[in-house]
Every structure is written in C-alpha cells, then in structure tokens.
N, C-alpha and C positions, 0 to 999 in steps of 0.2 A: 261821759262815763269814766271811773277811776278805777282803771287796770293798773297794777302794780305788781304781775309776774305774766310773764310772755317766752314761750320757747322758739328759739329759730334756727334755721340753717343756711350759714353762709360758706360762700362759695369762690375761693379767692381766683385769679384768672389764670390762665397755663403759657407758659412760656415760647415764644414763635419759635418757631424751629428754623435752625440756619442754614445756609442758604449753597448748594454745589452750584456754580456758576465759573467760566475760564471769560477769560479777556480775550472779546472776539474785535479787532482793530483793524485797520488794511496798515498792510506793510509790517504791520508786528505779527508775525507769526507764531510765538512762542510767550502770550501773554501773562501764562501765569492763571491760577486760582486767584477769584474776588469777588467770592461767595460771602455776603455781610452774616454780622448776627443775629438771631431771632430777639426781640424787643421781648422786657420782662413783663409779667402778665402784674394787674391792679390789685392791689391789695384790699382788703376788708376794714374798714377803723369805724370803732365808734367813739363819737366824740358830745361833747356835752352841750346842753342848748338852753341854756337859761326860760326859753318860751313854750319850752314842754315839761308839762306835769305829769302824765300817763305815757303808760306804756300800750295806749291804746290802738296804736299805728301798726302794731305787730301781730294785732289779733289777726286781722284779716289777709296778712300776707304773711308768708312762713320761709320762702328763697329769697334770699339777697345775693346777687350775684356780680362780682365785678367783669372784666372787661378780658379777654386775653394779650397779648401782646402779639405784633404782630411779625409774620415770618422775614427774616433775614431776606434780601435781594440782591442781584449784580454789580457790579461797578460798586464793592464795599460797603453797600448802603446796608445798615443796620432797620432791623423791623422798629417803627414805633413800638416806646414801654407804653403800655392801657395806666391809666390814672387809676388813682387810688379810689376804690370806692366807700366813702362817706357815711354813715346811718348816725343819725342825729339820736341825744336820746336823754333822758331826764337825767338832772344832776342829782346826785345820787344813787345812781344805779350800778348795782355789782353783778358783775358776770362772771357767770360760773362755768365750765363743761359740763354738760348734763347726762355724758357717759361716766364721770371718774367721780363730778362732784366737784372738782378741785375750782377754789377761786383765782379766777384769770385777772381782772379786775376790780376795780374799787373806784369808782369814777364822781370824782367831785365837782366844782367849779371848775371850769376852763379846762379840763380833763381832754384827752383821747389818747387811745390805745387802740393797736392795731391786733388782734384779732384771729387772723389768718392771712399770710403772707403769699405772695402771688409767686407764680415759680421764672425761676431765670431762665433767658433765652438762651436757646443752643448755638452752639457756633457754627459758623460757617465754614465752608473750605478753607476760606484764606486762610483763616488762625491754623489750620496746620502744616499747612507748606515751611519743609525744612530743604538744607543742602541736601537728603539723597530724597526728598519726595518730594518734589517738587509741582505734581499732579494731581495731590491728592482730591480725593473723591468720597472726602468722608465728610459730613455735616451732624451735628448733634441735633436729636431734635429738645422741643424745649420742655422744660421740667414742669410736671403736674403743681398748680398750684393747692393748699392747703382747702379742707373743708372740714370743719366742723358743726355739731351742732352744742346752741348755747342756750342756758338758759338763764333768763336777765328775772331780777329781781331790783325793784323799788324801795329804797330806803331814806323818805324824804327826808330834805336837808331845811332847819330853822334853826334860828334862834331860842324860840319859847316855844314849847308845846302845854297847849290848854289841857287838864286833865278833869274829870270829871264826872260824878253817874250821872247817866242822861237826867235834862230837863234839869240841869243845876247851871244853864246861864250860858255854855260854851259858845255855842252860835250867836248868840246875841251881843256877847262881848264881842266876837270876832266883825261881826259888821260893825259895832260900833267904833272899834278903834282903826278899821282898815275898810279898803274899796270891797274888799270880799262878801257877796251876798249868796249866803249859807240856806237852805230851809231854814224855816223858824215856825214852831207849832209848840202846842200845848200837852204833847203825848210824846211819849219816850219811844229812841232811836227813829227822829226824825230826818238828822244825817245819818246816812249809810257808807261814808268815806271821808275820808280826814281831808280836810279843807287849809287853804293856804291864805295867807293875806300879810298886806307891808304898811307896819304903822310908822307914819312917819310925823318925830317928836320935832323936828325942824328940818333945813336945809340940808343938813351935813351930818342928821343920824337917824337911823332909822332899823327897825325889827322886824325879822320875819317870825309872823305866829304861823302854829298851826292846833288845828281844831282837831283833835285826837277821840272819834267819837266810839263808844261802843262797851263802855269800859264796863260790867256787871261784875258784881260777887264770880268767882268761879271767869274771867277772862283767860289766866292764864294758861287753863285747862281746855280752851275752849268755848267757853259759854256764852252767849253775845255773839259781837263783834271784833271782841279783846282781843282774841288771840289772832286775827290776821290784821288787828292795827297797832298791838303790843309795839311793831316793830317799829314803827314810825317817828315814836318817841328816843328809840336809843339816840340818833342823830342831834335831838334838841340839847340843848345849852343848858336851860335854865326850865321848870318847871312849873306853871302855874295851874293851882291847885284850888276848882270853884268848890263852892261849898252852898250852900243852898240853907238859908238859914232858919226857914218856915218850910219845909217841904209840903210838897199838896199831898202827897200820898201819908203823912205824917209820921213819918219814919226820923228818927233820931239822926241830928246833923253831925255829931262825932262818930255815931256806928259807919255813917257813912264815907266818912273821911277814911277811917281806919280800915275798912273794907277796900277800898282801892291802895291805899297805903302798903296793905299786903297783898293783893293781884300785883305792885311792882314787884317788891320784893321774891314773890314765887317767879317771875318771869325772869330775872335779873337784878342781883344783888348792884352789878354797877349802877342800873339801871333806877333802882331804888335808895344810893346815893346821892343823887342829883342836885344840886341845889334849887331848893323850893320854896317858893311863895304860897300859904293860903289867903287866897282872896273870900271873902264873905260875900254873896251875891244878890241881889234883887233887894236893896235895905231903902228902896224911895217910901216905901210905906212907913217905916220904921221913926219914930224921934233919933235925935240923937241923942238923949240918956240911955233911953232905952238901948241902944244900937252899942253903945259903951259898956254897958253892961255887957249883954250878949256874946261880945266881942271877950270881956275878961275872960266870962264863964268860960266860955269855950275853949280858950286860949290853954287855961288851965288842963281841962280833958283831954286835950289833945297831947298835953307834955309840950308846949312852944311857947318860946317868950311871947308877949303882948306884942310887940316888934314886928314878929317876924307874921303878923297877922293884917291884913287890910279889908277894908269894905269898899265896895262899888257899887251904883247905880247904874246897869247897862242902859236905862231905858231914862234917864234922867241924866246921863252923862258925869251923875256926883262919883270922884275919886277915880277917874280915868287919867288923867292927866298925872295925877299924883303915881300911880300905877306903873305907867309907859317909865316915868322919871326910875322910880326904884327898880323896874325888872331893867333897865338899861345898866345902870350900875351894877347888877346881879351879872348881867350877861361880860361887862366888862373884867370883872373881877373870878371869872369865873375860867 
C-alpha cells in the first residue's frame, strides 16, 4: 500500500540524574564526594533509506520512543548516554511540526536530522565540591528530553515523472523501460499511486521514472487522483508527456494534452515550467507515413517544434531506446 503522509509522536530520552555518593575507604576517613553524572538520554533522528518508498510503517505505530540515559553512580562513574534512536524513512520526505506547521526538514538522499534531542544528565556531587563545601549533597537531576509531535509528508524523488490522462500508456511504458510491474488494464485509473522504476541505459547511467497517475481535467481542484499526486511531480526533473494518439473513448489528442498542460499550470507555475517531452503512444498499429504525418499535425496544434515531439511503441519496444537516450540528455541539461 502507498502511504505518503503519516502523523507521529516522538519521544526523545531524559537525562539520568546525578549521583550523592562520599568515598567510603578504610583508613581514608575524609573521602570526599564522588557522586558521577547522570548519562544523556538518546536522541530521535530520522534518516533516509533508499529501500523505502511508503510511509506505511507509521500507520500502525504512532510512539517512537528513545532510550533514557542512565543515572550517575559512586566511585565517579558517570551513567551510560541511551543511543540515538533511528526511524528510517523515505527519501524525500519533509517534516513538518503538526502544532505550528513549521517545516523541520526536507530530507533527501543520504539525509538525517535529528528531531528531538535527548536531555543532559544531571550532575553529581562531585562536580560541586569547592574549598568551603566540600560535602556537598546536592546532585541535579537529569533534563526532560524533547517531544514532539510530527507530521511527515512524501514527496517522491526522480528523475522523470510520466504524465498523463489515464489509459494513455503510462504504466505500460513504465514496465517496459524498467523492472517495475504497475497494474495494467484497459479502463481508467487503473493505478491508484504513483509507481517508481530504474531504467537503466547501460552500466554507468541510469533514470529513475515515476508513474504519476490520476491526472483528470479539474486535478488541481481536486478531481481524480490529481490533486494528492500533483505533488509528486514537483521533485522530477524532467517531464514526460504520453499522448494517446487514437484514444478509445475518441476524445481529441491535443484537447487532451492541453487539459493537463493547464491542471500543471493551476497547480504550480514552476511546476508547469518543466522541461518536457511529448511522447506519442501505442503507434505499433500505425504506418510510418501515416505516424509522420500525425506527428506534424499535431505538433503544430500543440504550438511545439516537430523535435520536441517523439513516438513509442510500449508494446512493440519501437522508439524506447531512442527515448531513454534523449530524456537522459534532458535530464543532464536540465
């Protein structure tokens, strides 16, 4: 299942509290305080994990709690500090405080930040024995560690994000050019969450897609799937745009380009800058005069050089290879 917001409460650890204790010795009768300090309590960090995609781990558990540290003892011995406690969590995920709103982080690749900070141990006697107190009997205890509560938001991270109205190809690209295996059906919003896959052009380069589904007239208001997968897209690079060039429901192939064209733009203007590819999609039936032509026409309607326009066969593998090549250079240049 693809969760991509999750609320929780962590819990950082509290401080040991330090330690009254005298230097009990034979023959030393005047030992002295050596009361240690309370060890610092574990901290909260989250940090990033390339092998999770969902924020699904946090549905079912809401406390994350680390460890306290442990209280100061005799003979100077200081309390063990509790370890830091860990929560692993998708790249790309920002964390926000879900009392103020205010963003805490922004978490990328190789990312972590810590959260809620555990509180310092108290001291011990010892630390206050001066020339006129030499006895003292005063010990701190240790500092309340931090709690908050947070709430994490998913904002997957690609290279290319597939754009498109359902049943114009997206999934079927996406299995073809990568290990990713999407639903795939003959009826619209077949995927229900944005799908991830790594196409890889050789040894030493390689794309991450993602399958951005949901996208209808009216996404950015809401209508669909759009407007809770809108967000997925800001993260991509590079934009590619199916196009569906016989739709079955026969609906005009440039209304339909230009109807998602403006669901970005209403969602985000940066967002609707993007540099973008329209790919032409399912053309195995098609000649190639005929496919040439098609390609002009359209070209034209849309307002975009011939160039900046490509055909593909997901289901015949024609113009895949050519594809991966030009969105790599897109994504380099970009």
């Amino acid at each position: 299942m693809f969760v991509d917001t999750a609320v929780i409460r962590v819990h950082a650890g509290n401080g040991g509290n330090g330690c009254v204790s005298f230097r009990r010795q034979k023959y030393i009768p005047k030992g002295g305080p050596d009361g240690g300090d309370g060890g610092d309590g574990g901290s909260v960090v989250l940090q990033t994990d390339k092998g999770i995609n969902t924020l699904a781990d946090f549905r079912g558990k809401v406390d994350w709690r680390a460890d306290h540290g442990q209280a100061g003892m005799g003979s100077q011995c200081t309390g063990a500090t509790a370890a830091d406690y860990v929560i692993r969590v998708p790249e790309g995920t920002l964390v926000f405080d879900n009392e103020t709103g205010e963003l805490i982080a922004d978490l990328g690749p190789d990312s972590k930040h810590t959260v809620a900070r555990g509180g310092r141990g108290g001291f011990g006697n010892e630390h206050f024995k001066t020339s006129i107190n030499q006895a003292p009997r005063r010990a701190d205890p240790g500092e309340p560690g931090e709690q908050k509560e947070l709430r994490l938001e998913l904002k997957l991270i690609a290279d290319v994000g597939i754009i498109g109205l359902p049943n114009a190809g997206k999934s079927t690209l996406l299995s073809a050019i990568t290990r990713a295996h999407p639903k795939i059906a003959d009826y619209p919003f077949t995927t229900l969450s944005p799908q991830l896959g790594i196409a890889e052009l050789d040894p030493e380069r390689r794309l991450t897609f993602a399958d951005i589904p949901g996208l209808i007239e009216g996404a950015a208001d809401g209508a669909g799937l759009g407007h809770d997968f809108l967000k997925h897209i800001e993260r991509t690079r590079v934009l590619v745009h199916l196009v569906d060039i016989e739709p079955t429901d026969k609906s005009n192939p440039d209304e339909n380009y230009q109807k998602i064209r403006a669901e970005l733009s209403a969602y985000s203007q940066e967002l609707a800058e993007k540099p973008e590819l329209v790919v032409i999609s399912k053309t195995d039936l098609m000649l190639d005069e005929e496919l040439d032509h098609e390609i002009a026409v359209l070209s034209g309607r849309l307002g975009v050089e011939r160039t900046e326009v490509m055909s593909i066969s997901s289901a015949s593998g024609k113009g895949l290879k050519d594809l991966l090549e030009r969105v790599w250079t897109m994504v380099r240049e970009s």
